[in-house]
ZAMARGU-4260 file (C-alpha; in steps of 0.2 Angstrom, whole numbers, plus 5000, padded with zeros to 4 digits):
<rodrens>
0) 5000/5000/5000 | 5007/5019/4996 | 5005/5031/5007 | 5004/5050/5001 | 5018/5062/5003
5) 5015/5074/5019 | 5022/5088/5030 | 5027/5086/5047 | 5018/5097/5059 | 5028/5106/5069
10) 5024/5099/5087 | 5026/5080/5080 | 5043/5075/5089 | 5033/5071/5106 | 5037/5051/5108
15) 5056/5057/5108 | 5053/5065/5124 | 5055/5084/5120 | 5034/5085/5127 | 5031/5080/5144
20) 5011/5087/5141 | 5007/5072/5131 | 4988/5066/5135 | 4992/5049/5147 | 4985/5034/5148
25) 4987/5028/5162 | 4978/5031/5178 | 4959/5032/5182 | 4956/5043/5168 | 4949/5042/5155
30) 4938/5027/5161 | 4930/5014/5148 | 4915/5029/5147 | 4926/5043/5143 | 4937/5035/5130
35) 4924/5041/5114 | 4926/5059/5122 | 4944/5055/5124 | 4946/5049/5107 | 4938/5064/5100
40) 4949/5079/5109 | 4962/5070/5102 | 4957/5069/5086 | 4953/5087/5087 | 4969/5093/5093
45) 4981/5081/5085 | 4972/5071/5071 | 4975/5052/5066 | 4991/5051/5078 | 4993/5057/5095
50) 5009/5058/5107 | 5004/5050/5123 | 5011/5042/5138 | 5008/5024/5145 | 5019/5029/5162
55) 5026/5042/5168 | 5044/5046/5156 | 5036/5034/5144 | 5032/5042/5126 | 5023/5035/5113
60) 5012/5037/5096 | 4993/5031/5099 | 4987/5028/5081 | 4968/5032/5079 | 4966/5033/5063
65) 4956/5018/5055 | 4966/5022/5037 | 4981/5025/5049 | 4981/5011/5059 | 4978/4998/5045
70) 4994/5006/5036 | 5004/5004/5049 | 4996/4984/5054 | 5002/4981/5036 | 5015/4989/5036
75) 5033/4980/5044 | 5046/4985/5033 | 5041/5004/5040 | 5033/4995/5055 | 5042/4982/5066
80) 5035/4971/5080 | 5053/4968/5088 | 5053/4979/5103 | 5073/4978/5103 | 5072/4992/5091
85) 5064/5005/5104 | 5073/5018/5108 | 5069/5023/5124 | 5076/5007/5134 | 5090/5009/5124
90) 5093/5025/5129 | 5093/5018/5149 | 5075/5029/5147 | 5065/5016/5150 | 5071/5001/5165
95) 5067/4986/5164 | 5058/4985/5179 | 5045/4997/5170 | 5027/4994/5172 | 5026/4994/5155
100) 5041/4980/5152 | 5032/4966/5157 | 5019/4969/5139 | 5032/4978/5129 | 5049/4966/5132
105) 5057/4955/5121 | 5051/4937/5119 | 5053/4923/5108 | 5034/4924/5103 | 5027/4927/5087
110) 5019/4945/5094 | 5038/4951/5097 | 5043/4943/5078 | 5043/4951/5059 | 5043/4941/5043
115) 5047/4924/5042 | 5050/4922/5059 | 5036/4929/5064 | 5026/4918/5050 | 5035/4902/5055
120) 5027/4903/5074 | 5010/4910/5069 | 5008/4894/5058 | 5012/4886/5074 | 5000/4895/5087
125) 4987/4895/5071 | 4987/4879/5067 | 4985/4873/5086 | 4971/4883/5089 | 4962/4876/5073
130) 4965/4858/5080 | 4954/4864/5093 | 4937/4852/5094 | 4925/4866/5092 | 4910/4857/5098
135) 4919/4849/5114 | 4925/4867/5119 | 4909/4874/5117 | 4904/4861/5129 | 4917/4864/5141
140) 4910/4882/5142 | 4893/4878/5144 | 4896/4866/5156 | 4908/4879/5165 | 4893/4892/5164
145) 4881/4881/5172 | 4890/4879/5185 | 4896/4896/5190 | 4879/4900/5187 | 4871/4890/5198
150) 4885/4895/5212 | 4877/4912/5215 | 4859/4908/5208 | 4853/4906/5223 | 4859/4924/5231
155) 4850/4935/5220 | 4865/4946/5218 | 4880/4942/5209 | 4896/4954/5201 | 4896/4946/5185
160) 4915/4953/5182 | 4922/4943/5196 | 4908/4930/5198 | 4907/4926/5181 | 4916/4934/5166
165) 4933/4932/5173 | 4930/4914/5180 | 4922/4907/5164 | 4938/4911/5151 | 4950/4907/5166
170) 4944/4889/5167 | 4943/4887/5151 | 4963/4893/5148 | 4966/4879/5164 | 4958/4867/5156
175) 4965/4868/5138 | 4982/4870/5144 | 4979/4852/5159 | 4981/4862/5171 | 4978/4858/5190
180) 4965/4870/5198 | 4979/4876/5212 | 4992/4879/5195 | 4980/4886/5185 | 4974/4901/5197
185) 4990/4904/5202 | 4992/4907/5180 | 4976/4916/5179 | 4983/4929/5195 | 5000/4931/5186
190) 4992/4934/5171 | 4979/4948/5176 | 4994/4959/5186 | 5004/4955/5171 | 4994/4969/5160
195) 4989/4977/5175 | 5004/4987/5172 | 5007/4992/5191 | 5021/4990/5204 | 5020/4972/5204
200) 5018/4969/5185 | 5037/4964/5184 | 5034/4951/5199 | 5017/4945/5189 | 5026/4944/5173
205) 5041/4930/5182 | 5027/4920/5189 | 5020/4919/5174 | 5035/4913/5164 | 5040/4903/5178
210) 5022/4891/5178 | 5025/4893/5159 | 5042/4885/5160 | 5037/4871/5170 | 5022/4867/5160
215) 5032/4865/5146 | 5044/4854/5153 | 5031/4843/5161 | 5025/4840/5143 | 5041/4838/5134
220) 5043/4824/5146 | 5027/4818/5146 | 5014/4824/5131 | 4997/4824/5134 | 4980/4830/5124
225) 4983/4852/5127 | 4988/4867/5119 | 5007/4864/5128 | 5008/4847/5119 | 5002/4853/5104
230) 5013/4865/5101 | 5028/4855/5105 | 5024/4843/5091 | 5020/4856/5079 | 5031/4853/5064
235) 5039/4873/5067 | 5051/4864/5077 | 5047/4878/5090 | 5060/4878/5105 | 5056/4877/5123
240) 5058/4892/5126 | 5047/4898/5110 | 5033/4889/5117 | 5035/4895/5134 | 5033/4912/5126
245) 5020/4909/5112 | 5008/4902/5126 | 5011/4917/5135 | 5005/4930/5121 | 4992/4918/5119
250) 4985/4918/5137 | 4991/4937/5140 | 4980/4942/5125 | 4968/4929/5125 | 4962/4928/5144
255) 4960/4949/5146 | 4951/4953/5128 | 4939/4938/5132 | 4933/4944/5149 | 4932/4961/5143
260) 4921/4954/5129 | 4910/4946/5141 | 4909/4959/5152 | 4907/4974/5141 | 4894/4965/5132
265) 4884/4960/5147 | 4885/4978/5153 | 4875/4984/5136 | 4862/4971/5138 | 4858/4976/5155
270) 4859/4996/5151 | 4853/4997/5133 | 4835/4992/5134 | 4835/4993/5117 | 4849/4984/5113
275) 4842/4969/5125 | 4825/4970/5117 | 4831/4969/5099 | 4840/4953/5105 | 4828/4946/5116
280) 4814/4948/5101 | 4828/4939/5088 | 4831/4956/5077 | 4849/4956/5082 | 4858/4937/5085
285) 4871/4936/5099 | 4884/4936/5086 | 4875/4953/5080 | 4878/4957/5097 | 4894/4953/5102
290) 4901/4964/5083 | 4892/4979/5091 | 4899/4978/5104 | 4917/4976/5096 | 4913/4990/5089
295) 4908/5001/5103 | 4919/4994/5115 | 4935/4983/5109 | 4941/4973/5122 | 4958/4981/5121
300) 4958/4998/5117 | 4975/5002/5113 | 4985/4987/5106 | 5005/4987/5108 | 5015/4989/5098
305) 5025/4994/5082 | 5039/5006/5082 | 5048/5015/5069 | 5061/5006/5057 | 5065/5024/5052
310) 5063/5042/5052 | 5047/5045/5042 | 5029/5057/5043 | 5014/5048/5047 | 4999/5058/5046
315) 5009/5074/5047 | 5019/5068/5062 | 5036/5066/5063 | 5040/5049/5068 | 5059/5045/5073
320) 5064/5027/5071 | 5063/5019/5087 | 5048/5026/5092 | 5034/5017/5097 | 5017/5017/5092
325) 4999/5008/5099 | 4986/5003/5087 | 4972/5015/5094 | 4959/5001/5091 | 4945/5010/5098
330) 4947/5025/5092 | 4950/5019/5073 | 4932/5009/5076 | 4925/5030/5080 | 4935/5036/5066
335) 4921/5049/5056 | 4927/5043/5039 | 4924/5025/5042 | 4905/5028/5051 | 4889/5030/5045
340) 4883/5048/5047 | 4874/5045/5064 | 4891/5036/5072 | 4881/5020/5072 | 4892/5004/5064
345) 4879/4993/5053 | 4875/4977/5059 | 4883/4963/5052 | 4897/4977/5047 | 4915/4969/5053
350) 4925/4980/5047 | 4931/4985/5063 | 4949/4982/5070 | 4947/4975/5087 | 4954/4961/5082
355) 4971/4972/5075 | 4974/4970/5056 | 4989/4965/5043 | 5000/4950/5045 | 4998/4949/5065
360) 4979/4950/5066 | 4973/4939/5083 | 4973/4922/5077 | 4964/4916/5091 | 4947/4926/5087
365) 4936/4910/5082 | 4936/4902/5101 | 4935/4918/5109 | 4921/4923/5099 | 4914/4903/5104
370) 4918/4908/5122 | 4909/4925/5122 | 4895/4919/5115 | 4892/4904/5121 | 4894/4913/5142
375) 4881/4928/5136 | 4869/4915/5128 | 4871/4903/5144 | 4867/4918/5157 | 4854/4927/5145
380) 4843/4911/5145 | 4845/4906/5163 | 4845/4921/5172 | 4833/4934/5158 | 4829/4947/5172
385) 4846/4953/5178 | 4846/4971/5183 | 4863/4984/5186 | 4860/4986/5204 | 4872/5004/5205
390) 4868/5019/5194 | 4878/5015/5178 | 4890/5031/5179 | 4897/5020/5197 | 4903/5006/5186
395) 4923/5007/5191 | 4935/5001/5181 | 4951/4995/5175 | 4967/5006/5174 | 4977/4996/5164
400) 4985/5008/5148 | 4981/4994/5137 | 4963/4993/5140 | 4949/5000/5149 | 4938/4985/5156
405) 4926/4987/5169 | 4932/4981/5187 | 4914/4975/5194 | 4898/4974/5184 | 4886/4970/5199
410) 4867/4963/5197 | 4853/4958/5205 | 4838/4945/5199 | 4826/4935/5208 | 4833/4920/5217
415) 4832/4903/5210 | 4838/4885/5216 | 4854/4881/5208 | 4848/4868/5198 | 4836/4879/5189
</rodrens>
């Protein structure tokens, strides 16, 4: 794809550090709600590209732009994956104790890798999550749902962020990966401060790897019918070490996007009453659903990371090489020039890029979408008169940089037995 000749504004050299005023992302604000608002000042101000921070001292480019963010997605001669090329932890700018470090450092993982490396272990991750039995995880979920389901039933009240949406995809990732239940929420724990990006993200980040590394020595010794297994057959001939590190992406993006899908969907069913009608009377199907609300509200907001091969203009920005940019996915699904004139996506419309774009679009979208759906169909049917039970300005939230997800979506229903 060519990209027109432009002229570098002026105040375009902010990810270099010469700005400390960039907008930051990090922190309580902006929450899940004030991202479109967010989104829109900076479109105002800036245009398609942004400078922003993601810590304090750490610069960056957030892409919002839907044209923009697909060039640079496509784009890995101009646009590499390989965070070694960032400048600023060159420069002893950024440590690697960083919040930030544990998402944006170097792994043998297929996120991480350009070209034919980065082809040779996608094959890999792909073609392991194809060999999935689609039928028996749908199963698994249901049967999961059901359960969880019929835990808290019988209260009345439930936080279905911590009750339900979280727990769901968390035993579905111990399950696919044979997992003990005591392992597995020790993964699921390291996983979730992981992106947190907070004081203890680094910590999060080594218990992670550390599970990781066990798991896949377990199974070089002793294979068995999971994901681990899988990989290590797969005729990629990936390295312990790459699988470690492939199952981590797969987890660290995997696990986060999936609750936040559940959880953000729920949220519109219970505050949208016409969004819950025109699926309750079957105008809108679930899968209708869940791509409004990808749409609306991508699971991650701001997906990391490309960063500069060279010095080149982006949008009339100025953009060193080394610099790092985010694919705004959110605020590329609000651009003006890809919307209908009243802002409202069209059903059945999937043009939208909250599953990324180019060569390192999520492979994993098919079994996340089957574990989406299948959680808000399960909970839909059994429990059809759930109610927000706070006003929904309350609803806290996430403060992660990545993405805004909502910390507790809390309901009330009329008690049933748990067998019901």
């Amino acid at each position: 794809m060519s990209y027109p000749p432009q002229h570098a504004h002026p105040a375009s050299r902010t990810p270099g550090g010469r700005c400390p005023t960039a907008p930051a992302l990090y922190g309580p604000e902006p929450d899940g709600d004030g991202l479109p608002a967010f989104y829109a000042e900076l479109r105002r101000e800036y245009g398609p590209v942004a400078p922003v921070t993601l810590a304090p001292g750490v610069s960056a480019w957030l892409v919002i732009g839907h044209r923009e963010v697909l060039h640079v997605a496509r784009e890995e001669q101009d646009f590499s994956h390989d965070p070694r090329r960032w400048s600023l932890p060159r420069e002893g700018r950024v440590l690697p104790e960083s919040p930030v470090m544990p998402v944006l450092g170097w792994r043998p993982a297929l996120l991480y890798a350009d070209g034919q490396q980065h082809r040779r272990m996608r094959t890999a991750v792909s073609e392991t999550i194809a060999g999935l039995d689609g039928h028996e995880l749908r199963r698994g979920v249901r049967a999961a749902a059901e359960e969880l389901i019929a835990a808290f039933a019988p209260r009345g009240e439930a936080d279905l962020v911590a009750h339900y949406a979280q727990k769901l995809p968390s035993r579905t990732v111990v399950r696919l990966l044979g997992l003990d239940e005591r392992t597995g929420q020790q993964l699921i724990w390291a996983i979730t401060g992981t992106v947190a990006a907070n004081a203890d993200s680094a910590n999060a980040g080594r218990r992670m790897s550390a599970i990781l590394a066990e798991l896949v020595a377990d199974r070089r010794r002793a294979p068995g019918p999971d994901l681990a297994s899988a990989l290590l057959a797969h005729p990629a001939d990936l390295s312990d070490d790459e699988v470690q590190h492939n199952l981590a992406v797969m987890f660290l993006a995997g696990h986060h996007t999936t609750v936040n899908w559940i959880s953000a969907t729920l949220r519109v069913l219970l505050c949208d009453p016409a969004f819950r009608s025109s699926l309750t009377g079957g105008h809108l199907t679930v899968d209708d659903a869940l791509d409004l609300v990808l749409w609306r509200h991508p699971p991650t907001q701001h997906l990391p990371a490309r960063y500069a091969t060279r010095d080149l203009v982006l949008a009339g920005r100025a953009v060193r090489a080394g610099d790092l940019l985010l694919l705004g996915l959110a605020g590329a699904n609000q651009d003006p020039d890809v919307l209908p004139e009243n802002g409202v996506p069209v059903v059945g419309n999937r043009s939208h890029l909250s599953f990324g774009a180019g060569p390192h679009t999520c492979p994993a979208q098919d079994p996340a979408r089957l574990i989406t759906r299948t959680a808000v169909d399960t909970l839909h049917h059994r429990i059809p008169d759930l109610r927000i039970s706070v006003p929904e300005p309350d609803l806290p939230w996430l403060r992660s940089p990545w993405s805004k997800g909502l910390a507790a979506l809390p309901v009330r229903f009329a008690p049933r037995p748990s067998a019901a």
